[in-house]
N, C-alpha and C positions, 0 to 999 in steps of 0.2 A: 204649702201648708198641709198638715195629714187631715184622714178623716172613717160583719155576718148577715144578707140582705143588706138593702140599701145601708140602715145604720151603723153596720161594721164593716160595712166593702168599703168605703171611703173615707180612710185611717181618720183625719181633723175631722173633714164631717163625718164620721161615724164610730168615734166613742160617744154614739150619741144617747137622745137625751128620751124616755120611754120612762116614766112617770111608774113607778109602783101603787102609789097610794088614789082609789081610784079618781077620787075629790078632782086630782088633777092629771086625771089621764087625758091624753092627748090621743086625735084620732089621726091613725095612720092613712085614713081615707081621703086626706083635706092634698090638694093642688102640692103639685111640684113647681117652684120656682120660674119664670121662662127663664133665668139665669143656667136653671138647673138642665133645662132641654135645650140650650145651646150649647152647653159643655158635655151634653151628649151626642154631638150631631157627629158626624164621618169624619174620619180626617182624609185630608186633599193629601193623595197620593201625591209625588214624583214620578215625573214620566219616565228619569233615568238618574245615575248617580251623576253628582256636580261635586268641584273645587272650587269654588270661587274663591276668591279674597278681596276683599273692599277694604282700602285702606284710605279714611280722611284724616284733616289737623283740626286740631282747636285748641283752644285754651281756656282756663276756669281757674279760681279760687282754692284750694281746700286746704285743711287743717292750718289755714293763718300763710300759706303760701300760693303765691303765682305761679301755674305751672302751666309748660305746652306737653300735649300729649296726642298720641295720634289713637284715631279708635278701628280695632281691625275685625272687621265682621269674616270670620273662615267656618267655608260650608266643607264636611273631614265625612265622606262614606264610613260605613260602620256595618260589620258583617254579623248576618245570623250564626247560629250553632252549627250551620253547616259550611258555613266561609263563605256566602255570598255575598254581596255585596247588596245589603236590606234597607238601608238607611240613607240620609243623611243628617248627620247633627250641628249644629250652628253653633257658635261659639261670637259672644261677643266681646270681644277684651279693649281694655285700653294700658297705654304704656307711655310714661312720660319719657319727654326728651330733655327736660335740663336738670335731671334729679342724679347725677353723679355715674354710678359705673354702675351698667346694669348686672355683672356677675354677683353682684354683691347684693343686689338689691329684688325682696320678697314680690312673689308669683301668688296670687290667692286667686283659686279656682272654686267658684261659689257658685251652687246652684240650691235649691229651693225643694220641694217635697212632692206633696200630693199622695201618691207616688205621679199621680198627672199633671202637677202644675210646673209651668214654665218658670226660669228665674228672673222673671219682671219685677217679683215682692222688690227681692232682695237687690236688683238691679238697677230699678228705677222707683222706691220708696226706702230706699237704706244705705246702700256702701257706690252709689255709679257716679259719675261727674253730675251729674243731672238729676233731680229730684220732681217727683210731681207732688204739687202742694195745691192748695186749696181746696182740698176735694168735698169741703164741708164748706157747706153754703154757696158756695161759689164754684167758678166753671173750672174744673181739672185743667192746672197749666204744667210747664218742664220750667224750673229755675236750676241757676246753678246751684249744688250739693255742697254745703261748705262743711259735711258730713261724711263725703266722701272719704275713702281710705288712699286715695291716690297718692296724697302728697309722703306717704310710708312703703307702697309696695303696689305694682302692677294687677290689675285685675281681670280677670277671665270669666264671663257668667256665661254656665254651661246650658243650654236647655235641651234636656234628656231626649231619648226617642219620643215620638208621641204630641212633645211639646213644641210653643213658639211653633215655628216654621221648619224644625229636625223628625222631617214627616216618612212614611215609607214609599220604597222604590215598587211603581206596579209593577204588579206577576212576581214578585218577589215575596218569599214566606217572613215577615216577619215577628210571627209572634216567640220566640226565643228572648226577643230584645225587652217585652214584656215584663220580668220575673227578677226577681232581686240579681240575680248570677247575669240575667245576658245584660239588663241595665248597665251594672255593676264593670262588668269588662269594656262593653262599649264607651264609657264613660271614660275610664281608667285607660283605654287604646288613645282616646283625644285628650286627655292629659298628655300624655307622653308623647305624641305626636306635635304637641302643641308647642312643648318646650324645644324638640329638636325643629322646627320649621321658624322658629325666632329664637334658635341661636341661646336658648336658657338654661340649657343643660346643666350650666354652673350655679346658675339663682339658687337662692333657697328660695321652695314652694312650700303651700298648704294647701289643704280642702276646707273649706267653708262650707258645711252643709244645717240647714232649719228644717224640722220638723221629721218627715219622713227622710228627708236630706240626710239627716243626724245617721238612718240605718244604711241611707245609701253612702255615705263614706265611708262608714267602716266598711260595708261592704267591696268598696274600690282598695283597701287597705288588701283583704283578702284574696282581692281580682291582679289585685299587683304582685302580692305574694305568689300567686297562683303561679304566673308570666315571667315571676322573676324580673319585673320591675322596679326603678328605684322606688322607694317609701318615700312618701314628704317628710318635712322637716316639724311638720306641725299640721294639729286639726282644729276645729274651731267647731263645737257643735252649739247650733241656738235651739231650743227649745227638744230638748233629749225625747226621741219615741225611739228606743233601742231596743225594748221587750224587758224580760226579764222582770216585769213586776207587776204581774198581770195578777199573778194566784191567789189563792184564800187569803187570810192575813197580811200579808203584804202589801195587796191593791188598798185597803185600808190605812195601812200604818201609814203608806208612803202619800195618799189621796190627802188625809186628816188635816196638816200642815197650809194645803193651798186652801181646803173650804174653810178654816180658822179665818188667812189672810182675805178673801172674800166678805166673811160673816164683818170683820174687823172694818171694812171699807167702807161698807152700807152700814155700819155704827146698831148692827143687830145682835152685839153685846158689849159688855163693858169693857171698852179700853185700857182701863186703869192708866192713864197715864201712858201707853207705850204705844212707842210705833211699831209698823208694819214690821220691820226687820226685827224688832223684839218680840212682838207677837208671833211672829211663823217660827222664830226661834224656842219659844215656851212649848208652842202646839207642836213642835217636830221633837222635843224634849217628852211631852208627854204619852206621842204616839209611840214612839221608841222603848218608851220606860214600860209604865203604868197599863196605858191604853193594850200596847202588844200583848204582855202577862196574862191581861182579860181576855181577850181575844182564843189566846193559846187556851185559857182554863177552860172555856165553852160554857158548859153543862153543870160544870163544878166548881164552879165558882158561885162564890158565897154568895146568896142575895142580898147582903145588906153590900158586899163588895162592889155586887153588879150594880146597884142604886146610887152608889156614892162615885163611880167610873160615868156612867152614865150622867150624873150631874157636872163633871166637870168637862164630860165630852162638853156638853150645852153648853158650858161657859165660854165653852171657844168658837164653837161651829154655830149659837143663834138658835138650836133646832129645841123642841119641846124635850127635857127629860125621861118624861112619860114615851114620847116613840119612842126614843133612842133605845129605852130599854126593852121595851114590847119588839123593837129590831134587831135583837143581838145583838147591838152595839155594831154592828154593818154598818156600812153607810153606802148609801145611793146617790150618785148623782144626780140624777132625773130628781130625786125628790126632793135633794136638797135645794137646785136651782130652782123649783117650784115654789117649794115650803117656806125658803128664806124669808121671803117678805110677801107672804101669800094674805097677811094681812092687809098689806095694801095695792094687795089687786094684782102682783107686777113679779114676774121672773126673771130670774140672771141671766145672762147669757155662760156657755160655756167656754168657746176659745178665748174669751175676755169676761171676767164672772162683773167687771164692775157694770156693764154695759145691762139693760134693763128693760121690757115692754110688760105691756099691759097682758094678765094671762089670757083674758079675749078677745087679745087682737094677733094671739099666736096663732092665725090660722094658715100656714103652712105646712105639711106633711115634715114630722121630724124626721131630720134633723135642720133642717133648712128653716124651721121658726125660731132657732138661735139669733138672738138680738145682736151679737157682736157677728153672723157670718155676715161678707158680701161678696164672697169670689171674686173680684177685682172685677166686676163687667163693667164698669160704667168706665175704664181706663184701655179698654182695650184699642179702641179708635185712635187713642192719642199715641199708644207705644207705637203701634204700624206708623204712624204720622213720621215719631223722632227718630223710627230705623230708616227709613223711608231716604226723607230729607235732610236729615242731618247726618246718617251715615252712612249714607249713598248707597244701602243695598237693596235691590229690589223685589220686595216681596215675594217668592213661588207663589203665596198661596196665603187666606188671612191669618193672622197671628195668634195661635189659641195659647190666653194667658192660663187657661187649665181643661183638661179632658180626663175629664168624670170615667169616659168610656175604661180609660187604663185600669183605671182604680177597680171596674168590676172584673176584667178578665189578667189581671195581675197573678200572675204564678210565683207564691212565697216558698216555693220547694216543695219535693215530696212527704206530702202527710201534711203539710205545715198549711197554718194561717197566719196573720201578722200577729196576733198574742202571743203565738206558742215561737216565732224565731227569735233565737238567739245573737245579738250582733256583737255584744262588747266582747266576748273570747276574740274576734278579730282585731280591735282594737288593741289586747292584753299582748296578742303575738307579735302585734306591731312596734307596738313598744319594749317588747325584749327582745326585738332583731335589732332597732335602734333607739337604743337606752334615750337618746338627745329629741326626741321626739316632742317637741310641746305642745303641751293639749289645753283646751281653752274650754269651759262650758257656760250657756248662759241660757237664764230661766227667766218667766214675768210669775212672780208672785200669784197675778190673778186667773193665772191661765189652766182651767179645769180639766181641759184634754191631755196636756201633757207635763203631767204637777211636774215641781222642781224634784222634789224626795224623791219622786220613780227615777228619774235619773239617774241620778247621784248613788240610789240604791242599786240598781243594774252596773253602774262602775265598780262601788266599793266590792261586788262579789265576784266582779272580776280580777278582784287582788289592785284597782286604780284607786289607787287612794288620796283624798286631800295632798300631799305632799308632792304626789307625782302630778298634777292638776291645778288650771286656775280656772274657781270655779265663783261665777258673778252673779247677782238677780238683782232684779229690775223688777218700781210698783207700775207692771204692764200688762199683758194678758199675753195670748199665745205668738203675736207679733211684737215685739219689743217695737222696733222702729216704727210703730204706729203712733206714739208716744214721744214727739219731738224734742223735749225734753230728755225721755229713758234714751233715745236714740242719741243725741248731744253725748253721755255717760256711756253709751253701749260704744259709742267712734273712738273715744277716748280710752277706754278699756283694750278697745282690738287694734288701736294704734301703740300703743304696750306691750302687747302680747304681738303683735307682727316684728317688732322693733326685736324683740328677742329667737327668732327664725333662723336657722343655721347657725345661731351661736352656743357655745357651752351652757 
């Protein structure tokens, strides 16, 4: 998952959440998470670079089929900027044995964001043989995944330098691997690596990437270009943090649409009769139209204009008329996740706006008093458990589901920070070296860090338009698959979209 100081060094937690208005100003002095200071502690070096490969059998359910599949955990050294050998990165894949010819049959290499977090999300709550369920109310168990994408295409869940147990080699430099370019290559080296060691040369492949994922594959698009690497046959982005709509106007137009479908959800305007997917469609109609126009006019726009903009912002977004216009018509996050239902005591959350606490019980150091965060710690015991024992690899070192640490000493390139990088021009290249490229994107409705429209707007200016794109949303917040139900519709959708992989 993603998340300038703390609140913007850690992309998801840090389009964070810092209150304008002072009524609800949050003080940055209140307690750090112990979540948060274990996802900052050291990582456990390697004493030296390893190959292993652990390869078990099993068998599971998925998509209404029976299938045997063997799961192959491979440790693939990965070198700094200067060819040494820095790393190693873990890859855990599984591949069916009675699913027909494997040249034919789709490779999806999925990993997950932060830029520090390990692909557990995605691996073990979304697309793996195995799912962990109950995590509410009850004690975190594995069942089997009847959500899994297996019974359509082979899966690889990559976890980056940093992450899981892909830790560095001591005395060896590697902060290189850190920063969009040496991630990006190393990642893209164990791709290709991955396919010629099992024989897949011929598969159609994809990238699956969430959240920061979403820049790190384009990224790998352009690490491949770089290398003179095959390109996949397809991408899959879930929750778009690509850049490109950070700026004046824009961050607005594109923002308006999700805080609508939030306002909509908590019934803190009038629905008229419509659902969510009509509503975010009116409010992305109006931001577009009307709302942008205003925006653009500034200063010079009419005041009976700006009064009659301003009231129909409110009819979609829940907030008082009177600020909006005393606001410029701006909008804030912070204040809106505040102000939404500040009548009854109680704020939004942001990676999830529908999730809710009491404003004086927000007392965590933002951005960590978001009601929808939990950094997956209460599952971490269990992943080590199911690598452990069920697939026979034995730990180096404990399993870090995410290190916070990356996110602060991350190098986005020279001059750059994450607002100001550019991804999708990599993506535009990629698909005009290979026109057959299928591109997948998928958004939650309620998810404030990374609206659907910023997405979609970063594509379309890349010349990616609706036609060259299948582009989905879900009533979910920044995790779809959090949402077993959106998850059900989200397997469904990328078992569609993988089915079409190496074909015209």
């Amino acid at each position: 998952m993603p998340f300038r100081t703390l609140r913007a060094s850690v992309i998801a937690l840090s389009l964070a959440v810092i209150p304008s208005a002072s009524v609800f100003a949050q003080d940055e002095s209140l307690p750090m998470p112990p979540v948060f200071l274990k996802a900052m502690e050291a990582m456990v070096e390697r004493d030296a670079p390893s190959e292993r490969v652990v390869t078990t059998r099993h068998k599971g359910e998925f998509g209404g089929r029976s299938l045997r599949y063997d799961a192959i955990v491979t440790e693939s050294p990965v070198t700094n900027d200067k060819g040494e050998k820095a790393a190693v990165l873990v890859t855990y894949a599984y591949v069916a044995r009675n699913a027909g010819q494997a040249a034919k049959r789709p490779v999806l290499f999925i990993f997950n964001g932060g830029p520090g977090a390990s692909s557990s999300p995605l691996h073990l709550s979304a697309f793996g043989p195995v799912r962990i369920v109950d995590k509410e109310g009850g004690q975190p168990r594995l069942a089997n995944n009847p959500f899994s994408l297996l019974d359509v295409a082979d899966l690889v869940f990559i976890d980056p330098p940093g992450t899981g147990t892909s830790m560095p080699i001591k005395g060896i430099d590697a902060t290189s691997l850190f920063s969009v370019d040496g991630d990006a290559r190393a990642v893209a080296d164990v791709v290709q690596r991955w396919r010629e060691a099992n024989g897949r040369t011929d598969s159609p492949f994809a990238l699956v990437g969430e959240s920061y994922g979403t820049a790190r594959a384009l990224a790998i698009l352009n690490a491949e270009n770089q290398a003179d690497q095959p390109l996949p046959d397809g991408v899959a982005l879930l929750s778009l943090s690509i850049g490109d709509s950070s700026g004046p106007i824009v961050s607005d137009v594109t923002l308006l649409p999700t805080l609508a479908a939030v306002a909509w959800y908590h019934g803190a305007v009038d629905r008229q009769g419509s659902s969510i997917e009509e509503h975010f469609a009116q409010a992305r109609a109006f931001a577009e139209g009307d709302y942008a126009r205003a925006l653009i006019a500034g200063a010079s726009l009419a005041p009976s204009e700006r009064a009659r903009i301003a009231q129909r912002l409110s009819g979609f977004i829940g907030l008082p008329a009177a600020k909006l216009e005393q606001d410029g018509l701006q909008l804030d996050k912070p204040g809106f996740m505040l102000g939404l239902l500040a009548d009854k005591g109680l704020r939004t959350g942001q990676l999830d706006g529908r999730a809710t606490r009491a404003i004086a019980e927000s007392n965590m150091h933002p951005p960590f008093d978001d009601p929808s965060m939990t950094l997956g710690a209460e599952t971490g015991g269990l992943i080590s458990e199911y690598i452990e024992k069920q697939l026979g690899y034995a730990l180096p070192s404990p399993y870090r589901t995410l290190n916070l640490g990356i996110n602060f000493k991350w190098n986005w390139g020279r001059g750059e920070v994450y607002s100001t990088v550019r991804f999708a021009p990599y993506l535009a290249k990629a698909m005009e070296a290979k026109p057959g490229l299928k591109l997948m994107t998928v958004g939650g409705y309620y998810d404030i860090t990374t609206p659907i429209a910023a997405g979609l707007f970063a594509l379309d200016h890349a010349g990616i338009g609706p036609d060259r794109r299948t582009s989905k949303a879900y009533a979910a917040g920044h995790s779809v698959f959090e949402d077993e139900g959106e998850l059900a519709r989200l397997a469904t959708d990328m078992r569609t979209w993988a089915k079409t992989l190496g074909k015209p």
